[in-house]
PADO-469303 format. One record per atom (N, C-alpha, C, O): x, y, z; atom name. Coordinates in nm, 3 decimals. Example, Ala and Ser with C-alpha at 12.3 -4.5 7.8 and 13.67 -1.06 7.14 Angstrom:
// residues 2
xx, yy, zz, a
1.319, -0.569, 0.780, N
1.230, -0.450, 0.780, CA
1.320, -0.330, 0.780, C
1.424, -0.332, 0.846, O
1.285, -0.225, 0.708, N
1.367, -0.106, 0.714, CA
1.290, 0.003, 0.787, C
1.341, 0.114, 0.804, O
***
This chain:
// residues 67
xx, yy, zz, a
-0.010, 2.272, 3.832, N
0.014, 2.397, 3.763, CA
0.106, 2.484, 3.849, C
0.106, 2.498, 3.972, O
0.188, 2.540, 3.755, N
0.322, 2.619, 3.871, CA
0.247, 2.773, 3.795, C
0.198, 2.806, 3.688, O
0.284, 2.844, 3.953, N
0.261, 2.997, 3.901, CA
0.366, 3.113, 3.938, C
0.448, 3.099, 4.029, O
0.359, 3.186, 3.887, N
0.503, 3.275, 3.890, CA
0.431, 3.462, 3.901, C
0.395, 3.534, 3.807, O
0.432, 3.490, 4.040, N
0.386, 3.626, 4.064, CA
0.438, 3.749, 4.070, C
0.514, 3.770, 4.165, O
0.418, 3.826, 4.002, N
0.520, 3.965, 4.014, CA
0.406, 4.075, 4.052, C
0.308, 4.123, 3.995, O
0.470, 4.092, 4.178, N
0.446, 4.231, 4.274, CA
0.559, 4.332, 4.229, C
0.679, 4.303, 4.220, O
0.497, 4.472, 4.198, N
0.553, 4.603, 4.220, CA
0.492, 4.711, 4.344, C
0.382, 4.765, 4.344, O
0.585, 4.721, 4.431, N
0.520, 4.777, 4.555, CA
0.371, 4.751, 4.625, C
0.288, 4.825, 4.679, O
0.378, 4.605, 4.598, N
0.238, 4.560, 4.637, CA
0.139, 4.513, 4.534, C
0.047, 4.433, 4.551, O
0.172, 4.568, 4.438, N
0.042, 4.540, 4.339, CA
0.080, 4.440, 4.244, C
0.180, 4.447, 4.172, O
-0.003, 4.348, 4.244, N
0.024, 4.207, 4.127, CA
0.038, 4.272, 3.993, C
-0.071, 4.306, 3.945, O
0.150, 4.300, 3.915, N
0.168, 4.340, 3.743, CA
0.168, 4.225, 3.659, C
0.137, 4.236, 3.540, O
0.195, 4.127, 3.704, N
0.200, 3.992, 3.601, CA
0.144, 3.855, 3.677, C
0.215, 3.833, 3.775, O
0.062, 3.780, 3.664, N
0.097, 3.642, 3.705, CA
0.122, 3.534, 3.572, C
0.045, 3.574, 3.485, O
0.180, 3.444, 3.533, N
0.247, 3.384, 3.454, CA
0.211, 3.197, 3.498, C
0.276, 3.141, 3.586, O
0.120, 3.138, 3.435, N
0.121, 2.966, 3.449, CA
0.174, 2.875, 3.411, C
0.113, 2.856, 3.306, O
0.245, 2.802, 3.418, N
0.322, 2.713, 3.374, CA
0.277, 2.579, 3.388, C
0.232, 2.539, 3.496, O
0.287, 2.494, 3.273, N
0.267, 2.320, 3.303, CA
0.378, 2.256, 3.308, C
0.372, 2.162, 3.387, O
0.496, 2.271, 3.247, N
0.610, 2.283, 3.315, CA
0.696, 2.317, 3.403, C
0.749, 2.426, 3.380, O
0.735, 2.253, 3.514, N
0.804, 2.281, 3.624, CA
0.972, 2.368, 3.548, C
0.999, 2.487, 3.568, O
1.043, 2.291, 3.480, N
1.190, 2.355, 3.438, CA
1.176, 2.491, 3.394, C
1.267, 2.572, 3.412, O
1.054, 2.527, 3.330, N
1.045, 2.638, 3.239, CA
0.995, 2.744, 3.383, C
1.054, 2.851, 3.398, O
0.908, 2.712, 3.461, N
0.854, 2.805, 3.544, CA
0.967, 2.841, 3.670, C
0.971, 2.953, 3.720, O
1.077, 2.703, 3.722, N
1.188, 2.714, 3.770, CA
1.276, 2.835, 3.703, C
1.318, 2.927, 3.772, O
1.296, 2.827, 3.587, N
1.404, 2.883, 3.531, CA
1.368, 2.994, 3.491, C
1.470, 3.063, 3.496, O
1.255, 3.078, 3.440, N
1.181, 3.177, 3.429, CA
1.215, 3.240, 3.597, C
1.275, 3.347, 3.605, O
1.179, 3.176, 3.710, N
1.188, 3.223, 3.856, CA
1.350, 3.279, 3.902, C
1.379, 3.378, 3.969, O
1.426, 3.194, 3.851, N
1.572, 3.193, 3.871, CA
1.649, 3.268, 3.777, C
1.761, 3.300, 3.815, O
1.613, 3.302, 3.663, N
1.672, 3.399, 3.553, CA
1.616, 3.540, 3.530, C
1.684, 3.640, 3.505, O
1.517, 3.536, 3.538, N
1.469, 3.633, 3.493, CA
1.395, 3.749, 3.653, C
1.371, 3.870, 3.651, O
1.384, 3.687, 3.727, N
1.336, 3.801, 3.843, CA
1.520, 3.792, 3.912, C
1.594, 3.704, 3.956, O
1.526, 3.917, 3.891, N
1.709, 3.944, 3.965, CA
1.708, 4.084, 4.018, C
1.796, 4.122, 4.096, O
1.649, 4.132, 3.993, N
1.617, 4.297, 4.026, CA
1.472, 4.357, 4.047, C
1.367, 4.298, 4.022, O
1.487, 4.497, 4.103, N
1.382, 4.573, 4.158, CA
1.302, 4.601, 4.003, C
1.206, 4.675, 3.985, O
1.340, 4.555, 3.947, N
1.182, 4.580, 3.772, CA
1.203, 4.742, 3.792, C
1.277, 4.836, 3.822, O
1.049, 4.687, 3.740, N
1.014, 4.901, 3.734, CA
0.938, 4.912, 3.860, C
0.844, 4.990, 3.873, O
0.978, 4.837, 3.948, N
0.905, 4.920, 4.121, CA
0.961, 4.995, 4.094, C
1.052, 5.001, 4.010, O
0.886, 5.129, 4.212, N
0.979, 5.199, 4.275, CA
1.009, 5.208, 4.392, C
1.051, 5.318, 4.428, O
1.003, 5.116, 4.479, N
1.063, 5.034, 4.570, CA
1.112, 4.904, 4.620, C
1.216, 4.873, 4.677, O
1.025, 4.848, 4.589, N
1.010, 4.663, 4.655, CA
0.957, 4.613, 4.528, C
0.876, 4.682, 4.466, O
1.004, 4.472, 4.475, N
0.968, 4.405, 4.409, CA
0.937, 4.255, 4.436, C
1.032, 4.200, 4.491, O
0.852, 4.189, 4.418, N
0.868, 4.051, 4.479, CA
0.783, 3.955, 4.435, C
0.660, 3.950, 4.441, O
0.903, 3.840, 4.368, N
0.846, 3.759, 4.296, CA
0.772, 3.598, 4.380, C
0.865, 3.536, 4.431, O
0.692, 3.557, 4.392, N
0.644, 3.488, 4.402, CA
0.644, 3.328, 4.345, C
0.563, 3.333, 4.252, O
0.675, 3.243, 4.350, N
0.701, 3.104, 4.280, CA
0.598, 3.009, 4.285, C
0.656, 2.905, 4.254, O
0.452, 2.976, 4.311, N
0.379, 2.831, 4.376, CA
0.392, 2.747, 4.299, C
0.369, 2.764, 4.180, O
0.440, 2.617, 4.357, N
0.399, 2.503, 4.326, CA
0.269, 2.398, 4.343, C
0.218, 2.373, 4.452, O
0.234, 2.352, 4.241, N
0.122, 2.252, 4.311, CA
0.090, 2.174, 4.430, C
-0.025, 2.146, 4.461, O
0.204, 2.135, 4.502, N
0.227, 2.099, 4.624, CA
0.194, 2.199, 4.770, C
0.173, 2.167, 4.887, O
0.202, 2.363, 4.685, N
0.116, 2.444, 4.814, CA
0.263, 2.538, 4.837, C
0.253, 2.660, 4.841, O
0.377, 2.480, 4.848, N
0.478, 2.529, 4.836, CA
0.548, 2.652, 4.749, C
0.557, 2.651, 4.626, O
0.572, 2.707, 4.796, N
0.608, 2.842, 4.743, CA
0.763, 2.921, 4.788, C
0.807, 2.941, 4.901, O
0.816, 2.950, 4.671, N
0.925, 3.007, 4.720, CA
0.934, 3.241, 4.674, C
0.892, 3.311, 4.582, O
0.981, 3.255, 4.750, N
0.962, 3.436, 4.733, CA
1.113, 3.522, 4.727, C
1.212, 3.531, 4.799, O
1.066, 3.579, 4.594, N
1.242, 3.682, 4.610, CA
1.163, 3.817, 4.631, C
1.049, 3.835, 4.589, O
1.249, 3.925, 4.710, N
1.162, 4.050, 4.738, CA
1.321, 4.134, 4.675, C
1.423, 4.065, 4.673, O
1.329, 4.256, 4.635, N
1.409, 4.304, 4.617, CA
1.382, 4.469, 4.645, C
1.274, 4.516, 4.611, O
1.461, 4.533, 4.694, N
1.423, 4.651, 4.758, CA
1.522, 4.779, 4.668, C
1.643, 4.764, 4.652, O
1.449, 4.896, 4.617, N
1.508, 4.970, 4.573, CA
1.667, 5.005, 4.626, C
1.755, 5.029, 4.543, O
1.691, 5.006, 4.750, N
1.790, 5.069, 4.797, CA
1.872, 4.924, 4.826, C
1.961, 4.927, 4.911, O
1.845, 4.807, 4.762, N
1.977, 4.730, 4.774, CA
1.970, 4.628, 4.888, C
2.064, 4.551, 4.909, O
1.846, 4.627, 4.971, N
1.818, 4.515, 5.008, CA
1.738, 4.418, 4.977, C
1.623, 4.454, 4.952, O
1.772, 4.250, 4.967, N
1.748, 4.143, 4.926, CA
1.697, 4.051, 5.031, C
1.745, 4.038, 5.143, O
1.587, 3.985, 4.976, N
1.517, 3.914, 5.048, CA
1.474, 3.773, 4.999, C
1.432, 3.796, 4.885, O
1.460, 3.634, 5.023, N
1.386, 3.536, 4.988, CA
1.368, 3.434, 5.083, C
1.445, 3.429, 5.180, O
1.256, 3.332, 5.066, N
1.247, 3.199, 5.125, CA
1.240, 3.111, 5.001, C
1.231, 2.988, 5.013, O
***
């Protein structure tokens, strides 16, 4: 099961499950591109079943972050 986490300044607003890997990939890669409605930091979260996880953080003032 792939999961897809959205933090607004800390606080979980969405988590999202997927049984599909392409759809939860591409949901991760299209659709988190910006700070949302934080009002600072935003940061999306990716896990894979494997334990693996990838993270985009995005910061009101224009700094960008991921692993």
């Amino acid at each position: 099961m792939y999961r897809l986490d959205t933090y607004y300044d800390g606080n979980l607003e969405l988590s999202m499950k997927y049984s599909d890997p392409l759809q939860a990939f591409s949901d991760y890669l299209i659709k988190c591109i910006d700070v949302g409605f934080a009002k600072e930091l935003a940061t999306y979260n990716l896990s894979l079943p494997t334990g693996k996880m990838y993270t985009k953080n995005f910061n009101r003032a224009g700094f960008i972050g991921g692993k």
